[in-house]
C-alpha positions, 0 to 999 in steps of 0.5 A, a space after each residue: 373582902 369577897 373578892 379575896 375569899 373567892 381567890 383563895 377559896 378557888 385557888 385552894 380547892 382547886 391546887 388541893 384536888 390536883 395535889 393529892 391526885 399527883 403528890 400522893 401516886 394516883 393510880 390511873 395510867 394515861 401514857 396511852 394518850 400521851 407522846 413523846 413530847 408530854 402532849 395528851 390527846 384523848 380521843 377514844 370513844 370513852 375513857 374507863 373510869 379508872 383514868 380519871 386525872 390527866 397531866 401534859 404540856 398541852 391537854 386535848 380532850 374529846 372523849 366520854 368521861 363517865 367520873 369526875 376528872 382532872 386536868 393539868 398542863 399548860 394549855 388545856 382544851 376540853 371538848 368531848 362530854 364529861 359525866 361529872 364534875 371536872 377540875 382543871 388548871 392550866 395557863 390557858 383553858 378553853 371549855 367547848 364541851 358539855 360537862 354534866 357537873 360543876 365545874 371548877 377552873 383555875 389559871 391565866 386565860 379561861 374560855 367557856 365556850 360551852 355547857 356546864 348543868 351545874 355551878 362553875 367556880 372560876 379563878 384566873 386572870 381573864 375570864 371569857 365567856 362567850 354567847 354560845 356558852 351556858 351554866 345552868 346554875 351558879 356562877 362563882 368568879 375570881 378574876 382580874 377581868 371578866 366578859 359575860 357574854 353567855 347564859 347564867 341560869 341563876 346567880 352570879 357572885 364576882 369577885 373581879 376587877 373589871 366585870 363586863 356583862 353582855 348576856 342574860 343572867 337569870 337570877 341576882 348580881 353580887 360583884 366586887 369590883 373596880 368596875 361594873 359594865 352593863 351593855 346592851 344585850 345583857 338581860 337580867 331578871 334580879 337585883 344587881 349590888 355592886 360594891 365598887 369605888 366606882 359607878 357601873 356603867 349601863 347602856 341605855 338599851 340594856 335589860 336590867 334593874 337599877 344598880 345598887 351602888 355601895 360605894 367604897 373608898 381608899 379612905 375606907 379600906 385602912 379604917 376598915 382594917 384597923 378595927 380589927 377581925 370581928 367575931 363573924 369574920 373569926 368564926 368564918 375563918 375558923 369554919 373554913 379552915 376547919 372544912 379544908 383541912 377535914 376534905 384533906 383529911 377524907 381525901 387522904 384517907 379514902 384515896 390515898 391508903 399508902 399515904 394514909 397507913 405512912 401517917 402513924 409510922 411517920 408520927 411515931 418514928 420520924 418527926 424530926 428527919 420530916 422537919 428536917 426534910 421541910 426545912 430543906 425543901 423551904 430554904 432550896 425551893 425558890 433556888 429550885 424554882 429560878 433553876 427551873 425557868 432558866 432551864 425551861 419556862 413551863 417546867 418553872 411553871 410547874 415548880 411554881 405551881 407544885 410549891 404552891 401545892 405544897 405550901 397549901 397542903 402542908 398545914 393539913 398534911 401536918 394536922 393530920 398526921 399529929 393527929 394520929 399520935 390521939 387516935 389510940 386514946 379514942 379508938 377503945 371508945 369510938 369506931 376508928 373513922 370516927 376517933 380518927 375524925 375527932 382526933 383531927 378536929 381537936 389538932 385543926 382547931 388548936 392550930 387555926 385558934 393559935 393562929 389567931 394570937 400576935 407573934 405564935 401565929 407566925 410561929 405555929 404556921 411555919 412549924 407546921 409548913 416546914 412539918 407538913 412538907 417533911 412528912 410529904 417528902 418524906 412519905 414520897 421519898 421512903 414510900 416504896 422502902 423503908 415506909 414500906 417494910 415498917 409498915 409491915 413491921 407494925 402490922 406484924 406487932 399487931 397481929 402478936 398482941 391479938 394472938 397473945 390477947 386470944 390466948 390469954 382470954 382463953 386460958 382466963 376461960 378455962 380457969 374459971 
């Protein structure tokens, strides 16, 4: 269980921060890093903080970032010191700078080679960590295979199919595994659980306390699933998905104003041209996705990657943008962020419980997939026209009814 909730959390944090960076219109311009041929390669002194998202085919950075950044691309190498915490995914990732932050990671091949001061949470399919890196804290790992050979400072949590440990690990072990490798220069201080079908294999010579084994079964796993969700996992379940879709929310509020003003005009005006757009984009992107490796694989690569985006936004998109048909009932009682927050948690909640029932769970999670991609393709496609000019239509309306409300107060004043 531990290794599909550490996938799919790290994978979704990590596709939503580069998401609404890109799908939304990020503002920072790094065309002076970049050549002809899409590579980026950073190599100023510092980088302003308003640059703080950076895309190519192959991503080279060795500079001074002094804010949280984000990389994407297809091979992705961070040298330089980042004041922050970073996000990357990329097919393969080498980390040989300092980062002064957490450090969220996701793609094919990842290599640290240097220093993360915080936590690092980690979603490939091979994971290296050679003995000159160090994380100062907390190492999360989702992985098909794993080899540590650098310093934890505390604790590791894997979900992985073959973890190899080779290095010190001050703190406890929680591994998820197919198997456990201990060899000999591995040093570590806590309590090692490993929850695998089979045995951990430890060196002789190796500085670690004694393995608990709970051993796990394919005879186990069916029973195991037919029981059924308990309420723990329910309530998890709830919580996290409840959590995600508000960070969707805060992200679209406070970074992506456009988007977040499109919201209300588009769940007024155009729900059914949005699902008509969702609906398009679901049945033709996989045509689009086989068309684009044929054309150019790492162009297939980034289809792929940005219907994935989509598909993991589109619930969020969705509940955010039906909440503001709530909003106006609870803006004359609350302030707007606040009626605007309680709206969204009443639509998630609805949705996420629906979900929990045979036949309307398929049924509410394609409504609102197809939904939440037509309202971002719809807001992408219109953004700059028509979007644009209702919005200021809207705005507009607005600032007559205020006119009109001040005048009939003053005409009420002077009666009395």
């Amino acid at each position: 269980m531990f290794k599909k909730i550490s996938v799919s959390i790290l994978m979704m944090v990590l596709l939503l921060a580069m998401a609404v960076s890109t799908a939304f219109a990020a503002t920072d311009d790094i065309s002076a890093y970049q050549d002809s041929t899409g590579n980026v390669d950073i190599t100023v002194p510092a980088v302003p903080n308003t640059e703080f998202m950076f895309a190519g085919s192959n991503v080279v950075a060795n500079s001074v970032f002094d804010t949280t950044t984000l990389f994407a691309g297809n091979a992705i190498t961070l040298d330089g010191e980042y004041n922050g915490d970073v996000f990357v995914a990329g097919n393969t990732v080498t980390v040989n700078g300092k980062i002064n932050g957490n450090l969220y990671a996701t793609g094919n091949m990842i290599t640290i080679n240097g220093e993360v001061t915080r936590d690092a949470f980690v979603a490939c399919n091979e994971l290296k960590i050679s003995n000159t890196a160090i994380i100062s804290r907390d190492l999360f790992i989702g992985t098909a295979t794993a080899a540590i050979n650098g310093t934890v400072g505390r604790n590791l949590r894997a979900g992985v199919g073959t973890l190899t440990l080779n290095g010190p690990i001050n703190g406890f072990v929680e591994a998820d595994t197919d198997q456990l490798t201990i060899n000999s220069n591995a040093v570590i201080t806590g309590p090692i659980n490993n929850r695998s079908e089979n045995q951990a294999i430890v060196a002789t010579n190796a500085n670690a306390p004694a393995v608990n084994w709970e051993k796990v079964t394919q005879e186990q796993q069916p029973a195991q699933e037919k029981q059924g969700a308990s309420v723990g996992s329910i309530l998890l379940t709830l919580i996290t998905k409840l959590a995600f879709i508000l960070v969707i929310w805060l992200l679209i509020t406070f970074l992506t104003k456009e988007f977040n003003e499109n919201t209300t005009i588009m769940a007024k005006k155009h729900i059914l041209v949005s699902l008509g757009i969702g609906a398009g984009f679901l049945f033709l992107s996989p045509l689009a996705v086989i068309l684009s490796f044929i054309i150019y694989a790492p162009f297939g690569i980034a289809m792929t990657c940005l219907l994935i985006t989509g598909m993991i936004l589109a619930m969020p998109v969705a509940v955010v943008v039906f909440s503001k048909l709530l909003t106006g009932y609870f803006n004359n009682k609350m302030k707007p962020l606040l009626s605007s927050f309680v709206s969204v948690l009443i639509i998630a909640a609805a949705a996420i419980i629906l979900g929990f029932i045979p036949v309307l769970n398929f049924l509410v999670g394609l409504f609102l997939v197809v939904m939440g991609m037509g309202f971002i393709g719809y807001n992408i496609l219109f953004t700059n026209r028509k979007l644009k000019e209702e919005r200021l239509e809207a705005a507009d309306m607005v600032m007559i009814e205020e006119v009109s409300d001040a005048k009939e107060s003053s005409t009420e004043d002077k009666l009395q």
